[in-house]
N, C-alpha and C positions, 0 to 999 in steps of 0.2 A: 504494500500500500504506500501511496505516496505520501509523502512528508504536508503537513498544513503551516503554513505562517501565519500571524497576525495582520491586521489594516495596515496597525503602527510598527509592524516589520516590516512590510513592505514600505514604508515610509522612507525607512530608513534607508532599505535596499536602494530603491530611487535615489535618496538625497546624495551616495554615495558613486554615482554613475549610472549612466544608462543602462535599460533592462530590457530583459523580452519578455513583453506581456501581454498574451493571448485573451481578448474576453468571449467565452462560448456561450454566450446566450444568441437570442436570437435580434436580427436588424434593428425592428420595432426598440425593444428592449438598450441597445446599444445607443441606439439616437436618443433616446430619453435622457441617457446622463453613464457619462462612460468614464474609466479614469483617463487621465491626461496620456498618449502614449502608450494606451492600450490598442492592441491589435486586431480587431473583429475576425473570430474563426469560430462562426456557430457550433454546437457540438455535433452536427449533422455530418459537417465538414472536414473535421479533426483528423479522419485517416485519409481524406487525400491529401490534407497539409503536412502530415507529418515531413515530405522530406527537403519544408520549404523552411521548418523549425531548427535554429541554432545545435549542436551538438555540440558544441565546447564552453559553452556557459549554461547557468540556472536557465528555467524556461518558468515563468510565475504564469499561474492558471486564474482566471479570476470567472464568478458569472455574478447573480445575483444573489445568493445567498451562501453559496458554499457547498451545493449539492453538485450540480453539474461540474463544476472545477473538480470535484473530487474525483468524479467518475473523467473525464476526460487526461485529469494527471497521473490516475490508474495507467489509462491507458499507452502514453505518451513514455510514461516509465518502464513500461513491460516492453516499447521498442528503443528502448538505447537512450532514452534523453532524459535531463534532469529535471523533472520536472515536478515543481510543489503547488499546491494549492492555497488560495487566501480564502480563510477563516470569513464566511459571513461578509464576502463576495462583497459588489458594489453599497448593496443595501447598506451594511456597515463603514463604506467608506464617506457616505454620503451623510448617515448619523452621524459620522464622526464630527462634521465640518468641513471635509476636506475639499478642495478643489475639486471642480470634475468639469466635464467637456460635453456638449450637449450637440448631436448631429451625427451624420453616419460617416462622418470623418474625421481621425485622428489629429 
């Protein structure tokens, strides 16, 4: 199973250099309010991206609550890549205060 991080660890991950951050929810959901430099790749879509995803760094999984990021960094993990998921997804980024990005593009 894949590893989970927190909102405010991913925070940090960010404030310390760029990341790759996948969000697998769906369009609708992503244009609503997405984090800053997240990457839209629905969970529909996740095995044809696989081999468009980073291998030599972290791959941060995000959706809207925490469920689908799990099940997608399951998967992403069982083929070669690093990849964790965030704890309570956007929805908690969003409680938290944090910045975020509104449209279907990053």
């Amino acid at each position: 199973m894949a590893d989970e991080i927190t909102v405010d660890e991913l925070v940090i991950e960010m404030a310390a250099g760029p990341v790759a951050l996948i969000d697998v929810r769906e369009v609708e959901e992503y244009a609503s309010a997405h984090v800053p430099g997240a990457r839209l790749i629905p969970l529909g879509t996740v095995p044809e991206a696989v081999d468009e995803l980073p291998r030599d760094e972290r791959v941060f999984v995000i959706c809207h609550s925490g469920a689908r990021s799990q099940r997608a960094a399951d998967f992403l993990l069982a083929r070669g890549i690093d990849a964790v998921s965030v704890a309570g997804g956007t929805s908690a980024w969003v409680q938290r205060g944090l910045d975020y990005e509104i449209g279907e593009r990053s």
